[in-house]
N, C-alpha and C positions, 0 to 999 in steps of 0.2 A: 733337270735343274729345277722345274716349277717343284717338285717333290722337297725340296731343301727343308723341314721342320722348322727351321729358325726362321727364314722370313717373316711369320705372322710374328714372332714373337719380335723380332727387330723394327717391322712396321710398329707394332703398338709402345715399344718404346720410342721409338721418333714421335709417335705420335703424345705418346705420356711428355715428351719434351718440349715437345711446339704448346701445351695445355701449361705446363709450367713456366715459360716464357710468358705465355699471356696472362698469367695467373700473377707472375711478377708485374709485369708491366701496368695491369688492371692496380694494384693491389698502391704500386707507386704514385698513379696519378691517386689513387683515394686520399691518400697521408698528403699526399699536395694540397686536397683540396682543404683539407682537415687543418691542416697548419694554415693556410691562408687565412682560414675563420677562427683560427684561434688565436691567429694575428690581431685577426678585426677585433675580437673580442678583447685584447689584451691591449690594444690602441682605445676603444672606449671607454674602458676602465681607467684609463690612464686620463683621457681628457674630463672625464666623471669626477675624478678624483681632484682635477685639478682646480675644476667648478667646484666642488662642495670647499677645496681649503679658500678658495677668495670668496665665496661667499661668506665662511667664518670671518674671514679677516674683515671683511667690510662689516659684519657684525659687532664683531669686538672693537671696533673703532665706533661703530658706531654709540656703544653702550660707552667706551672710554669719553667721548664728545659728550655725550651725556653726563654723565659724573662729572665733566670739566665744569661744562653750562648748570648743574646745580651746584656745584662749587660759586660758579662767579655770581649766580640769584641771592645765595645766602648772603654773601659778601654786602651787595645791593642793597640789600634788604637790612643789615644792621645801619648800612649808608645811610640811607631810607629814615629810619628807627633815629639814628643822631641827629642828622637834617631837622626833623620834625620835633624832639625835644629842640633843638638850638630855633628854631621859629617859635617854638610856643614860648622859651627865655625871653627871645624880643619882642614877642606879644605882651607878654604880663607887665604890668606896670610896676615900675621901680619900687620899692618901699622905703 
């Protein structure tokens, strides 16, 4: 019976099978790890992204407050400009 041909050939396929199982199973955890960091990466990008639009917005608010406040200077300022002709009217003496 030891004489059988096929043994060695049947050992190295069992054996070709146990290498292929590990081969999968190696092969599984790698894509796990891989996904998990492509997780992370795809979760940072996402809070990155979500800093860079409220930093916009607190920009553009703040440039809009701006343009508000030189709006209300000019305003002031012709205020200002009436005020001071209507004080130098009641400075000047009557004629």
């Amino acid at each position: 019976m030891s004489d059988d041909p096929t043994q060695p050939i049947l050992a190295a396929v069992a054996r070709l099978e146990a290498g292929q199982t590990q081969l999968r199973v190696d092969l599984m955890a790698r894509m796990d790890r891989l996904q998990h960091t492509l997780d992370q990466v795809k979760d940072d990008i996402g809070v990155n992204y979500g800093t860079a639009d409220r930093t916009e917005r607190i920009a553009q608010s703040a440039s809009e407050e701006g343009r508000a406040l030189a709006l209300v200077v000019r305003i002031m300022q012709r205020q200002i400009a009436r005020l001071e002709t209507d004080v130098e009217a009641l400075r000047s003496p009557p004629q």
